[in-house]
C-alpha positions as CSV (number, residue, x, y, z in Angstrom):
1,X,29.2,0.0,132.6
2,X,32.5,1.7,133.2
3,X,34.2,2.5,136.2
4,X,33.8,6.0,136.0
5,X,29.7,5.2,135.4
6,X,29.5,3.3,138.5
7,X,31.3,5.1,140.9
8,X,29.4,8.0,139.8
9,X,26.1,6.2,140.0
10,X,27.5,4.9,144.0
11,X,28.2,8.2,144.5
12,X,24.2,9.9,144.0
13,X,23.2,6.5,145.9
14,X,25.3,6.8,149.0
15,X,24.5,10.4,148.8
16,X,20.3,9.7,149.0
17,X,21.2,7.4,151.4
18,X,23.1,9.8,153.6
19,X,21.4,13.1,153.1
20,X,18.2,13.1,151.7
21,X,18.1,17.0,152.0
22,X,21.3,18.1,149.8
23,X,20.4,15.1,147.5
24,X,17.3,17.0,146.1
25,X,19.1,20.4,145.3
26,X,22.0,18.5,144.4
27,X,20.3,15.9,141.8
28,X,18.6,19.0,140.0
29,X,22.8,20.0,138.8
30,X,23.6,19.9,135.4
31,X,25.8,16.6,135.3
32,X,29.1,18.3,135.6
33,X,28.0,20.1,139.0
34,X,26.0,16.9,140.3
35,X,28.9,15.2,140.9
36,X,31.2,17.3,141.3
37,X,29.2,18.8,145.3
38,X,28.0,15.3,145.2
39,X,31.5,14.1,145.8
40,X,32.6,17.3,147.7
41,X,29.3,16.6,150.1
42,X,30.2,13.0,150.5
43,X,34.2,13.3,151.2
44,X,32.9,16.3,154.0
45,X,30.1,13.5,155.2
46,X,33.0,11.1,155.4
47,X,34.6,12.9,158.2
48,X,31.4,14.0,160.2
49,X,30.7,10.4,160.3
50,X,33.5,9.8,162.4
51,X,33.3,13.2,164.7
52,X,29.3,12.2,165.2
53,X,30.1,8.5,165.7
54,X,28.9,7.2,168.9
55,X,31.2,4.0,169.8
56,X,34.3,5.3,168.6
57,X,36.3,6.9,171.6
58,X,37.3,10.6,171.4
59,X,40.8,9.5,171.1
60,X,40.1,7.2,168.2
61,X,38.6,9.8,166.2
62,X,41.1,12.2,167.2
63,X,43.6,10.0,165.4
64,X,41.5,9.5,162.7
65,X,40.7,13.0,161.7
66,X,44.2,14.3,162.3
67,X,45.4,11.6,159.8
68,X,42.8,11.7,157.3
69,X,43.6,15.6,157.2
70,X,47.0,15.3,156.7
71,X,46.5,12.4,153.6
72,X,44.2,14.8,152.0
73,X,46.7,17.2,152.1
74,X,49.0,15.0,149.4
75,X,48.7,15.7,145.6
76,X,48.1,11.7,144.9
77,X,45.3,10.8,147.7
78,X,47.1,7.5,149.2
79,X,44.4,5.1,149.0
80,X,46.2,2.3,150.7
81,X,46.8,4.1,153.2
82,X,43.3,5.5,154.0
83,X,42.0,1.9,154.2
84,X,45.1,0.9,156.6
85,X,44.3,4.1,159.2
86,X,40.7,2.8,158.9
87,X,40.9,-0.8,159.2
88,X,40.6,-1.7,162.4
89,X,37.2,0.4,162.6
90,X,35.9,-0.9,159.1
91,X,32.8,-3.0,160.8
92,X,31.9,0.2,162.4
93,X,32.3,2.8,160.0
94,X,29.6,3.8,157.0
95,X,29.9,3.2,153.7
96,X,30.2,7.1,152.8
97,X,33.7,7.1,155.1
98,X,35.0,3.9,153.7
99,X,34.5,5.1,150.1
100,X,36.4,8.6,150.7
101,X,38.9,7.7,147.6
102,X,36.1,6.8,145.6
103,X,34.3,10.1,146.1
104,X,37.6,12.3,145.4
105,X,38.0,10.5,142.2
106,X,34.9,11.4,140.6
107,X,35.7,15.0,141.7
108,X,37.3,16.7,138.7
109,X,40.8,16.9,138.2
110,X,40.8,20.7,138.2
111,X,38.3,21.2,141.6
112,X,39.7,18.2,143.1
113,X,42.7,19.9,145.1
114,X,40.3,22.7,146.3
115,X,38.0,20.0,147.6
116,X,40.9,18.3,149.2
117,X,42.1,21.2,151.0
118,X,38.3,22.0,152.3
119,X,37.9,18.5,153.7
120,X,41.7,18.6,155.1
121,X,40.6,21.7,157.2
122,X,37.6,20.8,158.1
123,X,39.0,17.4,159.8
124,X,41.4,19.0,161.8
125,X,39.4,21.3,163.3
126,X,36.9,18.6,163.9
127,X,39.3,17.1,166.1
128,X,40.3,19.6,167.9
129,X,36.6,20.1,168.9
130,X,36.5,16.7,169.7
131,X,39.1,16.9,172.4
132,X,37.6,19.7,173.4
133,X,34.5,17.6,174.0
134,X,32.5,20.3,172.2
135,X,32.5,22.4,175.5
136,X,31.1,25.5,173.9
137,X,31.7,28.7,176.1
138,X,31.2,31.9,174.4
139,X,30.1,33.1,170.9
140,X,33.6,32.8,169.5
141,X,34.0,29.2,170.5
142,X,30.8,28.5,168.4
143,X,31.6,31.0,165.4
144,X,34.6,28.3,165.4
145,X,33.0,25.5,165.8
146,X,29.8,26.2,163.2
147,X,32.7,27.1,161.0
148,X,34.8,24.2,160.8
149,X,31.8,22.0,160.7
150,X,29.3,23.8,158.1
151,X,31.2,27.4,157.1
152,X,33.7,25.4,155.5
153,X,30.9,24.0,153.1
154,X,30.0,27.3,151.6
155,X,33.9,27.7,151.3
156,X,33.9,24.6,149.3
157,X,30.7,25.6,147.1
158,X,32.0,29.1,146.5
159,X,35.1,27.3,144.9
160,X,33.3,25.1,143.1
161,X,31.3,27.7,141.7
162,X,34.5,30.0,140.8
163,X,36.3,26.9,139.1
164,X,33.0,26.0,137.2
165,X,31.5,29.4,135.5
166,X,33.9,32.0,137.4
167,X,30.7,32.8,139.9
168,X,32.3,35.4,141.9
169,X,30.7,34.4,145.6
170,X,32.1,36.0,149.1
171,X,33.1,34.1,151.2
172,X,32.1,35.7,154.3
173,X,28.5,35.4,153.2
174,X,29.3,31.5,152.6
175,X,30.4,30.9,156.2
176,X,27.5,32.7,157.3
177,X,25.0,30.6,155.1
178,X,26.9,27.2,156.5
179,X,26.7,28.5,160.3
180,X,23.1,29.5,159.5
181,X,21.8,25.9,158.4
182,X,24.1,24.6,161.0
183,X,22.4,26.6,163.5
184,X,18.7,25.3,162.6
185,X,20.7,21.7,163.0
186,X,21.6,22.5,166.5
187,X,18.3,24.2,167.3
188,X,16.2,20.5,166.4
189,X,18.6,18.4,167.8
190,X,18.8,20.1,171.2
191,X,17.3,17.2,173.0
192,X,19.2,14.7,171.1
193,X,22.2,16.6,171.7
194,X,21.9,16.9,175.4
195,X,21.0,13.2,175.9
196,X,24.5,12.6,174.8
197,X,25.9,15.2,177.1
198,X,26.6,17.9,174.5
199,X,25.2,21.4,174.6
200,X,26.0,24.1,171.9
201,X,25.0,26.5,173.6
202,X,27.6,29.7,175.1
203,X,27.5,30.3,178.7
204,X,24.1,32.4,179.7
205,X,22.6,32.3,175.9
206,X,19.5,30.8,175.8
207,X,17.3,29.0,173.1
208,X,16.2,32.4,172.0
209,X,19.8,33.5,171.8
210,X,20.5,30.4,169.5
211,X,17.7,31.5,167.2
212,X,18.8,34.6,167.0
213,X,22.3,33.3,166.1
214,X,20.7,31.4,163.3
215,X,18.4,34.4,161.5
216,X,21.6,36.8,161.9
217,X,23.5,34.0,159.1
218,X,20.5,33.3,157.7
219,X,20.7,36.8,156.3
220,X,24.2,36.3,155.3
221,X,22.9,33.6,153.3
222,X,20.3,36.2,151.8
223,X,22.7,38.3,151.0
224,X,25.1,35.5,149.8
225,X,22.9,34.0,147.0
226,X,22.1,37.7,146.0
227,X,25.2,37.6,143.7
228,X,24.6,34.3,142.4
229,X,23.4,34.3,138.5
230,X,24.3,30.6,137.0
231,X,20.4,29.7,137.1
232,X,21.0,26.0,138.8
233,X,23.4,27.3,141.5
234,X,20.7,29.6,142.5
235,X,18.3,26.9,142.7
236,X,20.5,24.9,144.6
237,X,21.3,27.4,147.0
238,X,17.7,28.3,147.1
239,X,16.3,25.2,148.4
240,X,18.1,24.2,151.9
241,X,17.7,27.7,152.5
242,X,13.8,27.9,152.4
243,X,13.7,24.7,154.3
244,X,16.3,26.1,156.9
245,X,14.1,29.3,157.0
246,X,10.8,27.0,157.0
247,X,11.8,25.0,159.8
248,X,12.9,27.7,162.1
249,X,9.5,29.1,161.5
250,X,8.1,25.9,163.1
251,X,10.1,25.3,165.5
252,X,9.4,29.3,166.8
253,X,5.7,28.2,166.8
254,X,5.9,25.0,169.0
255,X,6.8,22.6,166.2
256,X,9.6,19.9,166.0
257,X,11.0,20.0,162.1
258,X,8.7,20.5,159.1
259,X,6.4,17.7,157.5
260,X,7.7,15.4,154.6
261,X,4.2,17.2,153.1
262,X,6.1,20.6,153.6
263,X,8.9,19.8,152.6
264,X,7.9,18.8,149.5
265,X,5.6,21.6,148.7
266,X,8.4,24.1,149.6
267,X,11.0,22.2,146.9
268,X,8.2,22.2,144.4
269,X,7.9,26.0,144.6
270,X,11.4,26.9,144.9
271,X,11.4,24.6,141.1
272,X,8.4,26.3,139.9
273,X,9.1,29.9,140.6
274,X,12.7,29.0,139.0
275,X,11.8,27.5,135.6
């Protein structure tokens, strides 16, 4: 097997490993668009590994993220140099964050900059939540926050799309889809969240408020795959959509997340109505 082979054949294993969600839109890509969000998704998990870890201290990861974004920013990603910043944390750190070098070379040569530059934002502003300790205090601080974190994603996509086929996608609508599925995030892991002291929630808002936070991007996400033609981007776009919308359904009537059962029977439709 050759190198290429195998680090594309780590790179769909880390990903089911990591995200069992995106792995199912994501394995139904023609080859070329599997790994190319495959990678994308894993050099973005990279990073949220360390923002989300829960040993590392806040000025650790601060560190980390601010360095990370500024060796993405390079034409040559400096390998060395990622595994020197990350050595001393290497026995706590995941697989998908150790591997980010591996992940941006099976990116394609002409989508790999625009993943870069995605992942580069995205890690800065991750740390400047993290010194903010995720305090969240009005709608803007979370617009910001939901952006850096999952807007940035359809930012990424909607690049990858344009390089691939020359989709034409807003990117207004992408931000909104992100924030919408990030939303749904942040509404099931509310009591997670708050056992480890962090509450995404603006002053005076509510749960309600949150939900209706994440139907308003929802619909941005409506209206986002609306221009989308290219018959497997649709599908893939489709899917963690109808499980975002699924689940905040169930959650609305008293429900903590979806069944495996619905889950699959949601994905089977989305593939059925589409073929």
């Amino acid at each position: 097997m050759s190198k290429e082979k195998k680090l594309q054949k780590d790179a769909m294993r880390v990903l089911k490993d990591t995200s069992r969600t995106f792995y199912i839109p994501i394995s139904l890509l023609n080859h070329t668009l599997k790994m190319t969000v495959g990678a994308a998704y894993l050099c973005m998990r990279a990073i949220d590994e360390i923002e989300d870890h829960e040993s590392l201290n806040p000025e650790v990861k601060q560190e980390l993220l601010h360095s990370i974004s500024e060796l993405l920013k390079e034409t040559s990603f400096d390998e060395l140099a990622y595994k020197e910043l990350l050595k001393p944390y290497v026995a706590d750190l995941p697989e998908v964050t150790l591997r980010m070098s591996d992940w941006i070379s099976v990116c394609p040569e002409g989508i790999a900059e625009k993943v870069k530059e995605s992942t580069s934002i995205m890690a800065k502003g991750m740390a400047k939540w993290v010194k903010k300790d995720f305090v969240i205090q009005t709608k803007a601080d979370l617009d910001d926050y939901t952006y850096y974190v999952a807007g940035l994603v359809g930012v990424m996509l909607s690049d990858i799309w344009k390089w691939y086929d020359n989709t034409d996608a807003n990117y207004e609508l992408a931000i909104g889809y992100g924030r919408g599925l990030q939303a749904v995030n942040m509404l099931r892991n509310q009591d997670e969240d708050a056992e480890r002291g962090v509450r995404f929630l603006p002053d005076g808002w509510t749960r309600e408020n949150l939900f209706h936070y994440a139907e308003e991007n929802l619909k941005m996400a409506d209206q986002y795959i609306k221009s989308i033609e290219t018959k497997k981007i649709l599908l893939f776009c489709k899917i963690p959509l109808s499980l975002a919308k699924k689940t905040l359904y169930v959650m609305q009537n008293g429900e903590e997340k979806m069944s495996r059962k619905d889950v699959e029977s949601t994905v089977d439709e989305i593939i059925n109505n589409n073929i």
